[in-house]
C-alpha positions, 0 to 999 in steps of 0.5 A, a space after each residue: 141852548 135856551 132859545 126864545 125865538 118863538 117869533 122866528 119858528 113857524 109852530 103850526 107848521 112844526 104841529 102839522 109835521 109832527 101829524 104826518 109823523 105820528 100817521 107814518 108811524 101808524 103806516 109802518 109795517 105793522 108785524 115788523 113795527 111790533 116785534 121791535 117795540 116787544 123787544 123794547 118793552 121788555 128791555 124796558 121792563 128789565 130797566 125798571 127793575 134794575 133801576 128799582 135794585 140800583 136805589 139801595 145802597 147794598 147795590 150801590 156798594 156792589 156797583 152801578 147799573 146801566 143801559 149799553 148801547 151803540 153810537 158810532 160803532 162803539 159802546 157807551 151806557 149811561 146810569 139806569 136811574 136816569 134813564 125814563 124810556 126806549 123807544 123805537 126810532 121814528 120820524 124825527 121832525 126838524 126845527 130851526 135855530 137850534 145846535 147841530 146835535 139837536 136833530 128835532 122833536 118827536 112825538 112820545 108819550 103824548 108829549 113832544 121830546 127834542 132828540 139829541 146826536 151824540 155824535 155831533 155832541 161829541 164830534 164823533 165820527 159821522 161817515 159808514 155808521 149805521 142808522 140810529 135804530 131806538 131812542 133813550 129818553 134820558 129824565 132829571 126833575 127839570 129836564 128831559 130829552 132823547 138820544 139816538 142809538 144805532 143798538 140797544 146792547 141791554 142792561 148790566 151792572 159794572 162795578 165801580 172799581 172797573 171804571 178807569 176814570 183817567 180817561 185817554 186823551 179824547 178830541 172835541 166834546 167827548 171827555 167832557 160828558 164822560 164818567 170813565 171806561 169799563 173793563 169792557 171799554 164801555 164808555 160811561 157817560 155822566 147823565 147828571 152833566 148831560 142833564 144839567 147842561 143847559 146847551 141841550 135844553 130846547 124851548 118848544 112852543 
């Protein structure tokens, strides 16, 4: 949701958050911290090549390529293409005024990405989940944010014929922001209407 309440949000404060973010980063067990983001650089390596082949029409013709992942327990992926970067969780800071499922703002590339819960987006379940372990930076030309996932399953290719798109019938928000379900039960969100849905856009500053 496009908010102007610049007024209302005390900025220097969420600038001084965002500091102590980025020193506790720093302050992580260095080893441990590492290994996770060589993991994450090289599924982000496999992503962009992926989303090279992923632009031909030959591949297109054979399928779609998409990064799996969990959120409450279950798989779901979303197109490669549209896919900018993982990143290792860290320490998300809060702002107010802003929708359930905007969990805060981070500090990534230099720049400052608002931080999606899918599963408030979608009125899953919230209890006995694990915590969120990575963040997927999801681009467009206009728009750009993150959503959390509790694991990184990799990249793959589904076929499109494999995609059930007479969806069951699902509660809340869930069947709004969905493509179809793979032979694997993936489901496969639409990142072009997560992207355009103007509900998720965050003014910061």
């Amino acid at each position: 949701m496009r908010r102007n309440r610049a007024e209302e949000i005390d900025w220097p404060e969420i600038n001084r958050r965002l500091e102590q973010s980025r020193v506790a980063i720093d302050e992580l067990d260095a080893p441990a911290l590492e290994r996770q983001r060589r993991i994450l650089r090289e599924r982000a390596a496999a992503l962009a090549k992926s989303r090279a082949r992923a632009a031909s029409p030959e591949a297109l013709a054979h399928g779609i390529e998409v990064l799996g992942f969990r959120v409450a327990g279950e798989r779901y992926a979303i197109e490669s293409a549209h896919v900018a970067q993982v990143y290792p969780i860290s320490p998300i800071t809060s702002i107010p005024g802003v929708p359930d499922f905007v969990v805060g703002i981070v500090a990534a590339r230099g720049d400052v990405l608002s931080v999606i819960d899918l599963r408030s987006l979608l009125d899953l379940p919230m209890s006995g989940l694990l915590e969120p372990a990575a963040i997927i930076a999801l681009q467009s030309e206009t728009m750009e944010f993150g959503i959390l996932a509790e694991e990184i399953l990799g990249v793959e290719r589904i076929s499109l014929e494999s995609i059930e798109r007479e969806l069951p019938t699902l509660t809340g928000n869930a069947d709004n922001y969905l493509l179809g379900v793979s032979a694997n039960r993936t489901a496969i969100l639409d990142a072009a209407r997560l992207l355009s849905d103007p509900r998720l856009v965050v003014e910061i500053g």
